[in-house]
C-alpha positions as CSV (number, residue, x, y, z in Angstrom):
1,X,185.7,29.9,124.2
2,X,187.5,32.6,122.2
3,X,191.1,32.8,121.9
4,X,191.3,36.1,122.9
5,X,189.5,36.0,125.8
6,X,192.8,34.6,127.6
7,X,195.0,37.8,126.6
8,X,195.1,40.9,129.0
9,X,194.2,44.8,128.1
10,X,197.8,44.5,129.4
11,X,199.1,42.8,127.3
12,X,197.9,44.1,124.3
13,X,198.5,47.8,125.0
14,X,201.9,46.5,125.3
15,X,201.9,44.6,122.3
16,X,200.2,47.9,120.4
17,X,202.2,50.4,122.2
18,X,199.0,51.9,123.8
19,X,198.5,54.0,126.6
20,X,196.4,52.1,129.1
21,X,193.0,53.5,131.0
22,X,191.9,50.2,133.2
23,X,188.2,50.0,133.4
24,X,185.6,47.2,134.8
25,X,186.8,44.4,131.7
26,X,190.6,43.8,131.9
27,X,190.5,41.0,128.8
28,X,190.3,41.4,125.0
29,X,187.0,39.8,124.5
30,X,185.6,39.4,121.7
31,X,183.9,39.5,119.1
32,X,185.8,43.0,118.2
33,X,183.5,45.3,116.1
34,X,184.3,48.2,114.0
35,X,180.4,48.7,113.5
36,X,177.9,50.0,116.2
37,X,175.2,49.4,113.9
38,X,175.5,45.4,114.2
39,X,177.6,45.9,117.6
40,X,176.3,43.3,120.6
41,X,176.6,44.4,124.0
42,X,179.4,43.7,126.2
43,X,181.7,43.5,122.6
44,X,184.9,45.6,122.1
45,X,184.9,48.2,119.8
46,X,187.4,49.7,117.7
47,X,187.1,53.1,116.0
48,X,188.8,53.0,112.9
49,X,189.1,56.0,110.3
50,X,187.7,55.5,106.9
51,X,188.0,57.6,103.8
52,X,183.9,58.6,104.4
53,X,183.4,57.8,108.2
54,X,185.5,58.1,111.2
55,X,184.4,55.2,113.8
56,X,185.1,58.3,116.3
57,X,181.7,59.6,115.9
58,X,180.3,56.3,117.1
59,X,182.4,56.0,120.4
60,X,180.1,56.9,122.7
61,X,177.4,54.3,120.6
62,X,179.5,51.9,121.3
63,X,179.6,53.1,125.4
64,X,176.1,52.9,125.3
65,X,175.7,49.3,124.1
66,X,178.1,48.7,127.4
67,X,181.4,48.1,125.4
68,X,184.1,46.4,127.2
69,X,186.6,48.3,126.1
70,X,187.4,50.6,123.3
71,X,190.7,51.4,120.8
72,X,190.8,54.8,119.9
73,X,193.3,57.2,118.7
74,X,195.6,59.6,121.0
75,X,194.5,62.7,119.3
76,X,190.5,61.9,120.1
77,X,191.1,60.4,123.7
78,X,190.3,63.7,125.7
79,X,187.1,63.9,124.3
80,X,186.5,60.1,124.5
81,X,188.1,59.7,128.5
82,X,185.5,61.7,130.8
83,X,182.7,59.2,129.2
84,X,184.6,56.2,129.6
85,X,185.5,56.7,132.8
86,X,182.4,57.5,134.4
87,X,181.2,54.6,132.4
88,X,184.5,52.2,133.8
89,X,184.9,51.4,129.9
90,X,188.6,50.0,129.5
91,X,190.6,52.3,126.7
92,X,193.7,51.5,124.7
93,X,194.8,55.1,123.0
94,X,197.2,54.2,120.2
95,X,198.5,56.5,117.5
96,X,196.7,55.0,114.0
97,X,193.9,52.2,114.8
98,X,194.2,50.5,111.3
99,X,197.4,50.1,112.4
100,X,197.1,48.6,115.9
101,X,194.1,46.4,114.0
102,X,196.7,44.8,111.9
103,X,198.8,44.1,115.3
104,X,196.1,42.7,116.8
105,X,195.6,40.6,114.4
106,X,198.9,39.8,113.8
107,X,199.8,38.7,117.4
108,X,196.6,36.5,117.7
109,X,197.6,34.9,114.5
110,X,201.2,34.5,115.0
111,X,201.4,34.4,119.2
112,X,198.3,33.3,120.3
113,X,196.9,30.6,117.9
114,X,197.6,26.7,117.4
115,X,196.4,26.4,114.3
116,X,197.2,23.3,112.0
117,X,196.1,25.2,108.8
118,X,195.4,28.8,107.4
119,X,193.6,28.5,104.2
120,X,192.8,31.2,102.1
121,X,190.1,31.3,98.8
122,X,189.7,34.4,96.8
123,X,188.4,34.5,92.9
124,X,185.6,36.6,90.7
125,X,182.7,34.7,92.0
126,X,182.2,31.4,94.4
127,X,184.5,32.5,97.3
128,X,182.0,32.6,100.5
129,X,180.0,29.7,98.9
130,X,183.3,27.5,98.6
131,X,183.8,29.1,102.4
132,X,181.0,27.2,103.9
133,X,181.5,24.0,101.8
134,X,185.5,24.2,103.4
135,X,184.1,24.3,106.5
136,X,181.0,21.8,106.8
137,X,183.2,19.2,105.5
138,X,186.3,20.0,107.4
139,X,184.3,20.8,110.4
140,X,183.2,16.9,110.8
141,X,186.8,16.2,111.9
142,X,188.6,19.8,113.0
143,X,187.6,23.0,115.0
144,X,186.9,25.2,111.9
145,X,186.7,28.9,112.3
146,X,186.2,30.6,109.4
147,X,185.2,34.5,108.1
148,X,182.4,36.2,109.5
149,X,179.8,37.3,106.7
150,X,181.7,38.1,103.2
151,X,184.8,39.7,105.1
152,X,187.6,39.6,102.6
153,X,189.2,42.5,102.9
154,X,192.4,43.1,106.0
155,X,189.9,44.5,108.1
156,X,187.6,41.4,107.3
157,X,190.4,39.1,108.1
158,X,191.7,40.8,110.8
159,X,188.4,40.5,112.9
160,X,187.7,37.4,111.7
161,X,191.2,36.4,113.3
162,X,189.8,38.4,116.3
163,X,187.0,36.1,117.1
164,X,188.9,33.3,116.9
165,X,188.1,30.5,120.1
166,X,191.1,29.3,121.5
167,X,190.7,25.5,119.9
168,X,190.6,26.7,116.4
169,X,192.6,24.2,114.5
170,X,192.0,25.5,110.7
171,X,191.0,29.1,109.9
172,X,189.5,30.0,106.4
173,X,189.9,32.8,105.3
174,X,188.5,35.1,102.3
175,X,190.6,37.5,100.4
176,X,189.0,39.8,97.9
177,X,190.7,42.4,95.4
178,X,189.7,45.8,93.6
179,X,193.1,46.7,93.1
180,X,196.5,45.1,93.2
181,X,198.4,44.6,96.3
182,X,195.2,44.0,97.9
183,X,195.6,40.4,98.2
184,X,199.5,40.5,99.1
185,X,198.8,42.8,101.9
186,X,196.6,40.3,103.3
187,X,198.6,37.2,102.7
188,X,202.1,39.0,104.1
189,X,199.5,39.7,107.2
190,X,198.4,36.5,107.3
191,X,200.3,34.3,105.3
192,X,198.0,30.6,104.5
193,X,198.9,27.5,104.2
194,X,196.3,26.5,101.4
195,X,195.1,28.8,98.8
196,X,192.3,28.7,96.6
197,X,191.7,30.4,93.4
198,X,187.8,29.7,92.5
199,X,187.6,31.5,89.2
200,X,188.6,34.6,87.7
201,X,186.5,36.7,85.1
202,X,184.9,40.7,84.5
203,X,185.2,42.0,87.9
204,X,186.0,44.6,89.4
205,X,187.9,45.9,86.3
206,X,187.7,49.2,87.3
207,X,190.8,48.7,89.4
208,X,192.0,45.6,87.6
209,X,192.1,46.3,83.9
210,X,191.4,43.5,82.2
211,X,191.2,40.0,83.0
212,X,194.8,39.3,82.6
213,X,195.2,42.4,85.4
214,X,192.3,40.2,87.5
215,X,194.4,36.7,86.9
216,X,197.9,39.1,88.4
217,X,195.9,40.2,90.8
218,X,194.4,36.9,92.2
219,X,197.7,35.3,91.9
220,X,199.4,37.1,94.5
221,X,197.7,34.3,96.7
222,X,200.7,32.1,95.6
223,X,203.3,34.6,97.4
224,X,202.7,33.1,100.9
225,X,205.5,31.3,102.0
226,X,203.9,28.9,104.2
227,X,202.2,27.1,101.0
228,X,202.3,23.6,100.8
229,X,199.2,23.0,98.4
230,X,197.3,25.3,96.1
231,X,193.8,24.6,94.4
232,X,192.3,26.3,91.4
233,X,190.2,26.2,88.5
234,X,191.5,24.8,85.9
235,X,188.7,25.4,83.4
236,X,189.9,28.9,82.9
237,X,193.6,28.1,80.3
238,X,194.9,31.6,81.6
239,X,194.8,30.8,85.2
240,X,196.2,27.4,84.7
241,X,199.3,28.5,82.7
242,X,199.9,31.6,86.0
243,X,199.3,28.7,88.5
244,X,201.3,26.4,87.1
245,X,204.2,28.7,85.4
246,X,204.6,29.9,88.9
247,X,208.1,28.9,90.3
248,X,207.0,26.9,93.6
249,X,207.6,23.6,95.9
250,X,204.3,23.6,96.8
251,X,201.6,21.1,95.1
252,X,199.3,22.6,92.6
253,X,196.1,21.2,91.9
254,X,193.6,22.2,89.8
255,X,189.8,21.6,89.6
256,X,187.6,21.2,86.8
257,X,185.1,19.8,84.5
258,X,187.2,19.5,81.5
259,X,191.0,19.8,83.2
260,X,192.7,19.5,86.3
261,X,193.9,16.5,88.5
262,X,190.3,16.4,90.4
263,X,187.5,16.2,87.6
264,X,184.0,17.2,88.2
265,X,180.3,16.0,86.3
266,X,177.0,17.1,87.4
267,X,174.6,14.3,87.1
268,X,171.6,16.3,87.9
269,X,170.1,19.7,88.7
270,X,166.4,20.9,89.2
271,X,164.1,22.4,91.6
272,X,161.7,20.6,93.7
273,X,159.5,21.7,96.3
274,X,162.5,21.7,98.9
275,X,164.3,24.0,96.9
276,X,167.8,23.3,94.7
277,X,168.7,19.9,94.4
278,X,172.4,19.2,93.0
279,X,174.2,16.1,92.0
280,X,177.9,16.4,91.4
281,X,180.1,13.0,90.5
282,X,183.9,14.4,91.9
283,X,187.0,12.0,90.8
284,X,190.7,12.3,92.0
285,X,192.7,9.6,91.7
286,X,191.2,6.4,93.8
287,X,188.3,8.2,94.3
288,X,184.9,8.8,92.3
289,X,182.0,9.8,94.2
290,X,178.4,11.2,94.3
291,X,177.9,14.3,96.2
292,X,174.6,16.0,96.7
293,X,174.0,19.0,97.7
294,X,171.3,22.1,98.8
295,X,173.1,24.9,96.6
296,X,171.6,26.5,93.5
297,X,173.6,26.3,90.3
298,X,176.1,24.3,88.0
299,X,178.7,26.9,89.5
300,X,178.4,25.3,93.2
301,X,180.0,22.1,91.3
302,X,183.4,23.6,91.8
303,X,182.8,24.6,95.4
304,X,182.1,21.7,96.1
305,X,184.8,19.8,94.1
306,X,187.3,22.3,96.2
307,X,185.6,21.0,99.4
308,X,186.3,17.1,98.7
309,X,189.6,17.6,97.7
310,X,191.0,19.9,100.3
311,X,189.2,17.4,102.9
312,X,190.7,14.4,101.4
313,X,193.8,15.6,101.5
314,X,193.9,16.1,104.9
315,X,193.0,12.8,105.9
316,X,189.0,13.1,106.2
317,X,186.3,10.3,104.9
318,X,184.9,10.2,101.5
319,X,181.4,9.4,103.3
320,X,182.3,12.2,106.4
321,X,182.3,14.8,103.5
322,X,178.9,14.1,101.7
323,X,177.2,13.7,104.6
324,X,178.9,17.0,105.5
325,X,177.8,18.7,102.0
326,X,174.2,18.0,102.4
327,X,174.0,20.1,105.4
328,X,175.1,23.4,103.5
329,X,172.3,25.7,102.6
330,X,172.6,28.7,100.0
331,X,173.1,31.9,102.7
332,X,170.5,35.1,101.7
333,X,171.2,36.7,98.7
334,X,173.1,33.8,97.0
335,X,171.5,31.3,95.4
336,X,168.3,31.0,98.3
337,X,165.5,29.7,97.1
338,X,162.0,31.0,98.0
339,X,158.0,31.1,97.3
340,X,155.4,33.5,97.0
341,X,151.7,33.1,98.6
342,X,150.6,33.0,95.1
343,X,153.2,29.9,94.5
344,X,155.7,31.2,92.4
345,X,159.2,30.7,92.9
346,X,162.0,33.4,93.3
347,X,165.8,32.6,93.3
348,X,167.6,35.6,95.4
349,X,170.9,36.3,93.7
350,X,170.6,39.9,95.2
351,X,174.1,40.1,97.5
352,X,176.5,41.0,94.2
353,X,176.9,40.7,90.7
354,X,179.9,40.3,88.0
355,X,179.7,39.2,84.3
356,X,181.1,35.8,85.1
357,X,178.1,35.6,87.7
358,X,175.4,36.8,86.5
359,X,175.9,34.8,83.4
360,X,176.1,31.5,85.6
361,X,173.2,32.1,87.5
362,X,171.0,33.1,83.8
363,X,172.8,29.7,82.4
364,X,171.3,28.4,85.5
365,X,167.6,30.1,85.0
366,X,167.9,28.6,81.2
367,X,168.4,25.1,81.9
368,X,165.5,24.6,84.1
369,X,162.2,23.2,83.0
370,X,159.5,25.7,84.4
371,X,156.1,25.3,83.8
372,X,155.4,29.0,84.4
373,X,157.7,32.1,83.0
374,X,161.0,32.7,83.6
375,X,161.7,36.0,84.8
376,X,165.1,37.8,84.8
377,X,165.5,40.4,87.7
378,X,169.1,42.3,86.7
379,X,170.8,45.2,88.9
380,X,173.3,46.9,87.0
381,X,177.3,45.6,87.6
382,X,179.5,47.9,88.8
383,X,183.3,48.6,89.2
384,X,183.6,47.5,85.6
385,X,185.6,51.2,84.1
386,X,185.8,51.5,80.3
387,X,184.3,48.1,79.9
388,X,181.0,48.7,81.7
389,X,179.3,49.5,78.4
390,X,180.7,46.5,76.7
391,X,179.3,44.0,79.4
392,X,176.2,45.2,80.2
393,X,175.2,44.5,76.4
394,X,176.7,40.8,76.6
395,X,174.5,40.2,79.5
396,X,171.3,41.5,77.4
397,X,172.3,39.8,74.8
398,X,172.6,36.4,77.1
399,X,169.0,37.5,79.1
400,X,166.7,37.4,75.7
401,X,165.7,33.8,77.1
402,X,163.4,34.9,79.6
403,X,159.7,35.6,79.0
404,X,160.5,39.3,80.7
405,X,163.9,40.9,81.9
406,X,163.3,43.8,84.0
407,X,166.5,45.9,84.5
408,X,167.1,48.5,87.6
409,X,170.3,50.6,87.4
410,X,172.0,53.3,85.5
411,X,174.4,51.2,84.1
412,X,171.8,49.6,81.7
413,X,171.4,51.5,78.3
414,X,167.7,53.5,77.8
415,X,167.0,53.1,74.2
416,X,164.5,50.2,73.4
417,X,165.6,46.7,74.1
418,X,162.7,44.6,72.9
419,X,158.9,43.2,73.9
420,X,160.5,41.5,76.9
421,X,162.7,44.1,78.6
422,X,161.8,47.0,81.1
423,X,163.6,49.5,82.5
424,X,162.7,50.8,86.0
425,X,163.6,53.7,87.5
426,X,163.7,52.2,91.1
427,X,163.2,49.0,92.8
428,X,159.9,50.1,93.8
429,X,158.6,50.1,90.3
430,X,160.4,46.7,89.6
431,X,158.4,45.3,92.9
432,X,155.0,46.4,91.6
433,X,155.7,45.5,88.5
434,X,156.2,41.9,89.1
435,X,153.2,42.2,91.3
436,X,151.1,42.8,88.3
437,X,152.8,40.1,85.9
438,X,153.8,37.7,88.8
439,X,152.0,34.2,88.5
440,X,151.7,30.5,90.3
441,X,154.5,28.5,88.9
442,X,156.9,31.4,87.2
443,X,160.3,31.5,88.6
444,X,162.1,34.8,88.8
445,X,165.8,35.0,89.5
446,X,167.3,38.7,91.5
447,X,170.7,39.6,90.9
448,X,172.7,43.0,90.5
449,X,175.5,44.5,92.6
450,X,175.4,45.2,95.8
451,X,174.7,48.5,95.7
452,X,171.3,48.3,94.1
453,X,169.7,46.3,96.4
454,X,167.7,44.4,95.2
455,X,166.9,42.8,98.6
456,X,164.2,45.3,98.6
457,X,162.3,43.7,96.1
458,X,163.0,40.3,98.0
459,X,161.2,41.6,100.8
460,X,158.1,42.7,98.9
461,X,157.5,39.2,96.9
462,X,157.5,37.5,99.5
463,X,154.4,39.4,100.7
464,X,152.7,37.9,96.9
């Protein structure tokens, strides 16, 4: 049952300084949504102001789908109050809802919550997948709640926090960064226990800099001051010397192939008919064991190397955990593996894309034995500033393996690129496209960021 079903309306006007309008529902409830789009009936909803869309304009959306009870802002509540209370809709008025958010939060978090430990993952690439590995193998001996969807911003972590049942004994958090501060924000919010740094490359340089502005950034992860053990990966020599230059009492421990305390090997990687089928050997101390595992990708040997250590460390079975880590399936959009009719395979990549990803996920591609083509599906990567140019021609560069590369996105340059490269204009074009050069036993892998979709063409293979 959810934590916050215990607190009062009552209480939390109080806590947030609201004026009170008692409705039917006199508890928090929750899930708490900030989106009427995805909002379930009978949920709370909160309007908050964004620099595009005001969650205003969705207020009586949200009355509609029978909200229990809404948090709005003084300056809207006369035109929000006749509908809410012919409707009996609870209201808490405050003066700035982002604000009152990060109360809420806060006081769940700090008043409300019995929880053993808070830990937190952010890096370029691998954080929701390390996510669900933390909490399949920590879930076989704890009440794991951990981030709805890819939340990583406040907001994210703050509803996440929100929906938290009243058991919960570790919380995982994710905490993302475009700019800096981001990440200290979050952790002086919500300050974890355990931190994990997954990787850091190319991203998000637009706000960053460079990657020594993306390692600062990441780092500020190490500020919390209830740390008592931090993880990273210690394949990256700039990350290592910030992690372990950085004055501390806490226990750093890093992960990797070639460095770290915990070593990692992959013993074997292919698909089958089930879909991805990983092997990874993890040693750490005492310990050297086999782990296999659903997820696509050499990358995914970190994740799970994070997983077994963090688990063994608080007390959990070397067995508990791989029977744990065979369970975890690649979510949409990240490494989920699919067929056609016609019996080719597709690997969707589609939810976001970075250099330091979309490199892994070709290396992947390239190392496979396919007795078909192999065919390269690339949206353009964004957020990347002065650099963009510079990294969109490394990734071509890298992509010349495959038997075709179709690209989709401004980003990508428009002169010539070769025999096995085509530009389309939308993803409608790519989708017919690889209806007419599609065949039984090519594998084609989608990925590009976010905003390009590529989902779309998902949708239509799987249709072939």
């Amino acid at each position: 049952m959810e934590l916050a079903r215990f607190v009062s309306l009552e209480e939390v006007a109080e806590v947030l300084n609201a004026k009170f309008i008692k409705g039917e529902k006199t508890f928090l409830g929750t899930p708490l949504s900030v989106d009427t789009r995805t909002m379930k009936e009978g949920q709370g909803f909160i309007a908050l102001k964004g620099s595009k869309v005001d969650g205003h304009k969705y207020v009586k959306d949200a009355i509609d789908k029978n909200a229990s009870y809404l948090i709005v802002e003084e300056a809207k509540l006369d035109e929000i109050l006749p509908t809410a209370i012919q409707k009996q809709v609870s209201l808490l008025a405050v003066k700035d809802t982002s604000l009152a958010l990060k109360k809420l939060a806060q006081f769940i978090f700090s008043e409300k919550s019995n929880l053993k430990e808070v830990i937190s993952i952010t890096g370029t690439a691998g954080k929701t997948t390390t996510r669900e590995c933390l909490a399949a193998a920590l879930g076989s001996a704890f009440k794991v709640h951990s981030a709805i969807k890819s939340y990583n911003t406040w907001i994210g972590c703050a509803l996440t926090i929100a929906s938290m049942p009243i058991d919960t004994e570790i919380l995982i958090l994710e905490m993302g960064t475009n700019h800096p501060g981001e990440i200290m924000e979050m952790v002086e919010l919500f300050p974890p226990s355990i931190g994990v740094i997954t990787s850091v490359g190319p991203g998000h340089l637009e706000g960053l800099g460079d990657i020594n502005g993306v390692i600062k950034a990441k780092s500020e992860l190490l500020a919390s001051n209830k740390l008592h053990t931090f993880y990273y990966n210690a394949d990256i020599p700039l990350l290592e010397e910030a992690v372990e230059n950085y004055p501390s009492t806490f226990e750093k421990i890093g992960v990797g192939f070639e460095r770290g305390k915990v070593r990692l090997a992959v013993e074997r990687f292919f698909l089958n008919e089930e879909g991805a089928n990983l092997r990874v050997t993890v040693s750490e101390k005492d310990m050297n064991h086999v782990f296999d595992s659903l997820l696509f990708g050499l990358q995914n040997a970190y994740s799970i190397g994070f997983a077994v250590s963090v688990s063994r460390h608080l007390s959990l079975e070397v067995e508990d955990i791989a029977e744990a880590l065979k369970r975890v399936s690649p979510l949409d959009g990240r490494g989920k593996i699919g067929k056609t009719l016609r019996g080719a395979v597709y690997i969707d990549e589609t939810y976001n894309a970075n250099p330091l990803s979309l490199k892994a996920a070709m290396d992947n591609l390239k190392m496979l034995e396919v007795k078909g083509k192999k065919i390269l599906v690339l949206g353009s990567m964004k957020e990347l500033g002065e650099y963009s140019a510079y990294w969109h021609q490394v990734i071509l560069e890298e992509a010349n393996f495959a038997d075709l590369v179709v690209l989709v996105g401004d980003e990508w340059p428009s002169r010539d690129l070769g025999p096995n490269f085509v530009k389309c204009e939308s993803n409608q074009e790519a989708a017919l496209l690889l209806r007419e050069k599609l065949n039984p036993e090519d594998v084609v892998l989608l990925k590009g960021s976010r905003s390009n979709k590529l989902e779309e063409i998902i949708y239509d293979l799987r249709g072939l």
